[in-house]
C-alpha positions as CSV (number, residue, x, y, z in Angstrom):
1,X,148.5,60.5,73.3
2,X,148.8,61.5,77.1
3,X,149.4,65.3,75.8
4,X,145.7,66.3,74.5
5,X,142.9,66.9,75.6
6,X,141.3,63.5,76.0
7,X,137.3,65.2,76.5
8,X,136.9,66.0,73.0
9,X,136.6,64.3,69.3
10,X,139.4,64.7,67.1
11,X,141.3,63.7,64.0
12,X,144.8,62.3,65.0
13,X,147.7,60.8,63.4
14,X,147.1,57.1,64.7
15,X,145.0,55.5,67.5
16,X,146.0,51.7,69.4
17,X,145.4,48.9,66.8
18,X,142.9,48.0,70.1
19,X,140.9,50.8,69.3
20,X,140.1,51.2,65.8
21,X,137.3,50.4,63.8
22,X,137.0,50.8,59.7
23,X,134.4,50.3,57.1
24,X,134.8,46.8,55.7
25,X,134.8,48.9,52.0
26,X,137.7,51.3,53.0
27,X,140.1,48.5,54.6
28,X,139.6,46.8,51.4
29,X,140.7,49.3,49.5
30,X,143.8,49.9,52.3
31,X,145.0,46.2,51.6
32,X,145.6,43.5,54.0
33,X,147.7,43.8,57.0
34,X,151.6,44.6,56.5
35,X,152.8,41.0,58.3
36,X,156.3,42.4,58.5
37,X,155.0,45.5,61.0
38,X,153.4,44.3,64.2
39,X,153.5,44.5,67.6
40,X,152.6,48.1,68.0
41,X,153.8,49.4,64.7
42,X,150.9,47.9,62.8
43,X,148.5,50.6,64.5
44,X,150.5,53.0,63.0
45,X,150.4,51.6,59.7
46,X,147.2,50.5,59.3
47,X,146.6,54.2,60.5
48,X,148.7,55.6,57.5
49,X,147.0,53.3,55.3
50,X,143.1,54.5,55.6
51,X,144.7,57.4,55.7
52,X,145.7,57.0,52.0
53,X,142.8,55.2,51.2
54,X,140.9,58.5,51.8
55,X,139.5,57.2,55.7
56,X,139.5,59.4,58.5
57,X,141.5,58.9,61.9
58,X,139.4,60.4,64.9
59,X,139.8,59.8,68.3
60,X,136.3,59.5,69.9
61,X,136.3,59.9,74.0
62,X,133.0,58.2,74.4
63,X,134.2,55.1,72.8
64,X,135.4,52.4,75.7
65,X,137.9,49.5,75.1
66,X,139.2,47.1,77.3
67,X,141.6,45.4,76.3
68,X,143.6,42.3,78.2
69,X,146.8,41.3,76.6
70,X,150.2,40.0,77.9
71,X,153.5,41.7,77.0
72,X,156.1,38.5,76.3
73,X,159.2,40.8,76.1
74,X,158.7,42.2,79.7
75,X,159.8,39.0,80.8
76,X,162.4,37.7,78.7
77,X,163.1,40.9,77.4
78,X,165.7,39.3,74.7
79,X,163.7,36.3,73.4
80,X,162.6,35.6,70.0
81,X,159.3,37.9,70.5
82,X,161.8,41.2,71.5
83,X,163.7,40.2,68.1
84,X,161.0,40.0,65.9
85,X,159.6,43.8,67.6
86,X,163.1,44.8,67.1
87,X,163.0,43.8,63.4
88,X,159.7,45.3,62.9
89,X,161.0,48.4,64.2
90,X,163.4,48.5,61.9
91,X,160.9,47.6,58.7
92,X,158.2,50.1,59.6
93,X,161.1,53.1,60.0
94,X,162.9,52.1,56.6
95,X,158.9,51.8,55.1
96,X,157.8,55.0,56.2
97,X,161.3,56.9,56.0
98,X,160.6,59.1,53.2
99,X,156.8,60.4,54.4
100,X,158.6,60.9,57.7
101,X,158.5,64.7,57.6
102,X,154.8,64.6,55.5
103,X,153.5,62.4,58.9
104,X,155.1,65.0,61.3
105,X,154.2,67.5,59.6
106,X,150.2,66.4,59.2
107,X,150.4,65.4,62.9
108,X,151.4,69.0,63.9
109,X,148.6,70.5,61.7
110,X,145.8,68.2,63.4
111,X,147.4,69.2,67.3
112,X,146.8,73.0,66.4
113,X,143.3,72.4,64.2
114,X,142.6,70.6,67.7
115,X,143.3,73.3,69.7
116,X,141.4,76.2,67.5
């Protein structure tokens, strides 16, 4: 998200699991959490699935998060934690494989609806 302008409101494809916030009604209707996606790939899919569920994903510059986490694979970048990434990796691109050009494509139509 480094690549748009970061002063003004704006649907996206996906903001940082850190950052979002849904109405209790429309997560219910999205389903629980997708325990086989995580570290960083469940903001993504949790994304795609308000989507479906007929939410809205805006990036808001006023909003302010700060969030304090530690990154386990840094360290011991081939430990159980980096496998279990790896394997989500894997799930979320086999889950999502067949939307793959729908997603690119609706990301590409917000970017230029942005910049009208």
């Amino acid at each position: 998200m480094k690549d748009f302008d970061h002063e003004s409101t704006r649907a996206v494809l996906y903001v940082l699991g850190a950052c979002q916030l849904f109405r209790t009604a429309l997560a219910r209707v999205a389903g629980p959490f997708d325990d086989r996606v995580f570290l960083g790939w469940d903001d993504a899919d949790w994304c795609f699935r308000i989507r479906d569920a007929g939410g809205e994903i805006v990036f808001v510059p006023e909003a302010e998060v700060v969030h304090s986490y530690r990154r386990m694979t840094r360290r011991h970048p081939v430990s159980r934690a980096a496998l279990r990434q790896l394997g989500a990796f894997f799930y979320f691109q086999r889950k999502y494989r067949r939307r793959r050009n729908e997603l690119v494509a609706l990301s590409e139509r917000l970017d230029r609806e942005a910049e009208a």
